[in-house]
N, CA, C and O of each residue as an XYZ file, in Angstrom:
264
protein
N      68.900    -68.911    -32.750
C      68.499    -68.191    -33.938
C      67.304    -68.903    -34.585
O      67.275    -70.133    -34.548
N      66.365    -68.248    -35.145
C      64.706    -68.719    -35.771
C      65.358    -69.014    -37.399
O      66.116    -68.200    -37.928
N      65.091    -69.815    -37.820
C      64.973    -70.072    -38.885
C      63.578    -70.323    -39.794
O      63.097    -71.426    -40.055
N      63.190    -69.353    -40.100
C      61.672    -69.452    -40.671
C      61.478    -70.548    -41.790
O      60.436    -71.093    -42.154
N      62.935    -70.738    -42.289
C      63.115    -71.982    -43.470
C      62.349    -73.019    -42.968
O      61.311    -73.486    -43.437
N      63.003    -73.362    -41.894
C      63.081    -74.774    -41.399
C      61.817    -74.748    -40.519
O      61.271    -75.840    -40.361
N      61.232    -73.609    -39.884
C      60.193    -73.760    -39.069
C      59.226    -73.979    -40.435
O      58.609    -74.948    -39.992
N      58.799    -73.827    -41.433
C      58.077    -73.922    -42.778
C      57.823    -75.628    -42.639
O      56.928    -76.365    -42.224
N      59.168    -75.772    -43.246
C      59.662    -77.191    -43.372
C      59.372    -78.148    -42.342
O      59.232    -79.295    -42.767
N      59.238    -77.985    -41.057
C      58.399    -78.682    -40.283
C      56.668    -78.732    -40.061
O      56.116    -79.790    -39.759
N      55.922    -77.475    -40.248
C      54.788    -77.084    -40.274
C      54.546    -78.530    -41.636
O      54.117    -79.660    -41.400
N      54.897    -78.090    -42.717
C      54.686    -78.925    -43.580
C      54.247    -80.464    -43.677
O      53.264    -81.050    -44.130
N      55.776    -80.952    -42.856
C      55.847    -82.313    -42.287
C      54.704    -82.751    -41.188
O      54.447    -83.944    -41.025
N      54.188    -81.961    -40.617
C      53.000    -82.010    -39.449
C      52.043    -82.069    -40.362
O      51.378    -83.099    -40.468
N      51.851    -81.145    -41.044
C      50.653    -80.949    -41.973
C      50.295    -82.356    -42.765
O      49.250    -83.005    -42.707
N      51.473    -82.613    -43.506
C      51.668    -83.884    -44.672
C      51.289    -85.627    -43.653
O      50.736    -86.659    -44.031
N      51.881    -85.250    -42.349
C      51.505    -86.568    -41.993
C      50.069    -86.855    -41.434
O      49.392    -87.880    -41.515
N      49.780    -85.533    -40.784
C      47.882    -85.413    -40.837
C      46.755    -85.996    -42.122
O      45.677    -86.579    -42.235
N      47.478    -85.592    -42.674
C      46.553    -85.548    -44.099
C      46.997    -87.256    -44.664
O      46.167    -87.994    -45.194
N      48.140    -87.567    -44.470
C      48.300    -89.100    -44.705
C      47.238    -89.590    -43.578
O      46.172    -90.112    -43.906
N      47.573    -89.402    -42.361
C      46.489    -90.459    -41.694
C      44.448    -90.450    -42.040
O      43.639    -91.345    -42.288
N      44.379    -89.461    -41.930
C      42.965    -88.735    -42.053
C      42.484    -89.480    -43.844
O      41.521    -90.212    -44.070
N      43.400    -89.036    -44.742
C      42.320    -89.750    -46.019
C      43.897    -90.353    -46.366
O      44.566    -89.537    -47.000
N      44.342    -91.174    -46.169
C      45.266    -92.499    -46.468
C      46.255    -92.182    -47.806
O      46.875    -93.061    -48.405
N      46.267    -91.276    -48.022
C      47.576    -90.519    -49.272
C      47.728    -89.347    -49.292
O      46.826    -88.680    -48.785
N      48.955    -88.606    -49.896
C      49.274    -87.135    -50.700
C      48.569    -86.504    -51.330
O      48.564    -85.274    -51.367
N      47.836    -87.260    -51.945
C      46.988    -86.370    -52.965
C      46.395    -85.693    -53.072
O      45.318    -85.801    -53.657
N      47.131    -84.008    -52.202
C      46.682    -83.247    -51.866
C      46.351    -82.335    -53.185
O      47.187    -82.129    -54.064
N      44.887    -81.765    -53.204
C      44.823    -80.658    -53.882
C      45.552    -79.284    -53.732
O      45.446    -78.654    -52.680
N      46.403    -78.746    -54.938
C      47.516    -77.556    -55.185
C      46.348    -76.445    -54.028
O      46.856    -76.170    -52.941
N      45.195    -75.994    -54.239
C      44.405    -75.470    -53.261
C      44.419    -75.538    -52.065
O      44.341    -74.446    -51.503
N      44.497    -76.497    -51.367
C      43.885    -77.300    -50.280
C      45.187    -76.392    -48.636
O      46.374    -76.475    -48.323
N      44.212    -75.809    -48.221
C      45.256    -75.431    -46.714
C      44.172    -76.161    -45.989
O      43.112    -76.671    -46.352
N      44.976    -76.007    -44.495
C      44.679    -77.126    -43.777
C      43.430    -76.367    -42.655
O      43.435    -75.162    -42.404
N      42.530    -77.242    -42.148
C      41.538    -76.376    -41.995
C      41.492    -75.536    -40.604
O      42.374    -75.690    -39.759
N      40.247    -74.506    -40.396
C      40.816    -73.839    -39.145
C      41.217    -72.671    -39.069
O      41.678    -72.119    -38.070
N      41.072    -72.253    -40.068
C      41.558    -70.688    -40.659
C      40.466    -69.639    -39.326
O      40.202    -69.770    -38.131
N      40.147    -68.717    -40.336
C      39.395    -67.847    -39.924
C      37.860    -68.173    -39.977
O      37.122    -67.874    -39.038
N      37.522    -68.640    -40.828
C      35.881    -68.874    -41.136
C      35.802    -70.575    -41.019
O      34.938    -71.270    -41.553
N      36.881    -71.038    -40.216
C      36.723    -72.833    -40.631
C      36.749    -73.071    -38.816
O      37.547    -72.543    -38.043
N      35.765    -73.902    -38.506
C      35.797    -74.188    -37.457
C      37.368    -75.697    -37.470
O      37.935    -76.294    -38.385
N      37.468    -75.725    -36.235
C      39.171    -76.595    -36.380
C      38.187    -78.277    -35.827
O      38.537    -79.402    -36.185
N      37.265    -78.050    -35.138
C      36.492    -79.072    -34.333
C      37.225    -80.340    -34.064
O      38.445    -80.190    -34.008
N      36.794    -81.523    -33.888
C      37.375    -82.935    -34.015
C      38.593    -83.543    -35.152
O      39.247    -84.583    -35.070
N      38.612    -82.621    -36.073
C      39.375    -83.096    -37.066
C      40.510    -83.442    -36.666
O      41.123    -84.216    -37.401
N      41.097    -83.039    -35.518
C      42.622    -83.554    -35.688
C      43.824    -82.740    -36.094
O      44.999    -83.070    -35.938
N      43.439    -81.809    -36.549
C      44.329    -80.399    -36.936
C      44.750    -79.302    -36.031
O      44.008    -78.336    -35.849
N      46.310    -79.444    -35.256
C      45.921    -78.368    -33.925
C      46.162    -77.095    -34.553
O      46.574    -77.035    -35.712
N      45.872    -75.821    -33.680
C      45.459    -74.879    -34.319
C      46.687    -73.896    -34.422
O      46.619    -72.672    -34.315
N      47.834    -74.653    -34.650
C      49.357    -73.876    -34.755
C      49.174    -74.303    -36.207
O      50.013    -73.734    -36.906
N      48.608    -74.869    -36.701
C      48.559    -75.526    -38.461
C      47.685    -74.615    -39.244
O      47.915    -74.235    -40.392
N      46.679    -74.309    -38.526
C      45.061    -73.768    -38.800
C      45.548    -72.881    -40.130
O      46.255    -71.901    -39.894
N      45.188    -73.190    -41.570
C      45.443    -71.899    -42.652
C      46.697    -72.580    -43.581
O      46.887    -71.993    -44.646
N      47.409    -73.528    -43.357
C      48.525    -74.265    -43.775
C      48.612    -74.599    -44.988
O      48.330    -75.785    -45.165
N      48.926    -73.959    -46.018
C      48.511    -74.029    -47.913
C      49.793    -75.555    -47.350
O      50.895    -75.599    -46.803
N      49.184    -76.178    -47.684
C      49.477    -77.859    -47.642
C      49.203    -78.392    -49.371
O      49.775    -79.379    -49.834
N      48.643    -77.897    -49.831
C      48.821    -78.620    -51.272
C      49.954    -78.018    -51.871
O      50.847    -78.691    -52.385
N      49.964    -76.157    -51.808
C      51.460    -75.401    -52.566
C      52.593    -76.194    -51.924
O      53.490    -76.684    -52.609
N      52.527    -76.338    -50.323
C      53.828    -76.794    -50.006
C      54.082    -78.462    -50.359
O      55.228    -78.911    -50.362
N      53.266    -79.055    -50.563
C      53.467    -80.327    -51.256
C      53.822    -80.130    -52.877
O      54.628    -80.968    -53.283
N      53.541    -79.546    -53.482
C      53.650    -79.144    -55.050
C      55.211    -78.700    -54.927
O      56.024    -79.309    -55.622
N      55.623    -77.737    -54.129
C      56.893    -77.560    -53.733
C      57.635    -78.572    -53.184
O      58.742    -78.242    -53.610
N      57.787    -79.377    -52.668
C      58.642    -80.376    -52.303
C      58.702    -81.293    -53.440
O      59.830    -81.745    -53.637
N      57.839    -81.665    -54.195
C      57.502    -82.437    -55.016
C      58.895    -81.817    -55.921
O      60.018    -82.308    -56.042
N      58.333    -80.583    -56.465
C      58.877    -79.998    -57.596
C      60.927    -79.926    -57.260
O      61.862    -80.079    -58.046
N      60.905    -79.675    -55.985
C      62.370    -79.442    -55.647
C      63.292    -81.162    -55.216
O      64.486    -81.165    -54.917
């Protein structure tokens, strides 16, 4: 059975530990998805493209908050 909860909840954790290595803290902007979208090239950054679009600051603001 898919649990979209928990598949979230991992995307997140992928997302959150990228962004720790790349600029060295959380302090993600409430804005900030992860890059790679539609108009964002994904290039060298380090972001694979199952992440590409990842509102990474809401879901940090959310964990935070809960």
């Amino acid at each position: 059975m898919v649990n979209p909860e928990h598949e979230h909840w991992r995307r997140g954790i992928e997302a959150a530990s990228i962004y720790v290595r790349e600029h060295g803290d959380l302090k993600v902007p409430f804005t900030y998805r992860v890059p790679g979208g539609q108009d964002q090239a994904v290039g060298g950054e380090g972001w694979p493209a199952s992440l590409a679009g990842f509102p990474l600051g809401q879901w940090i603001a959310d964990a935070r908050r809960f």
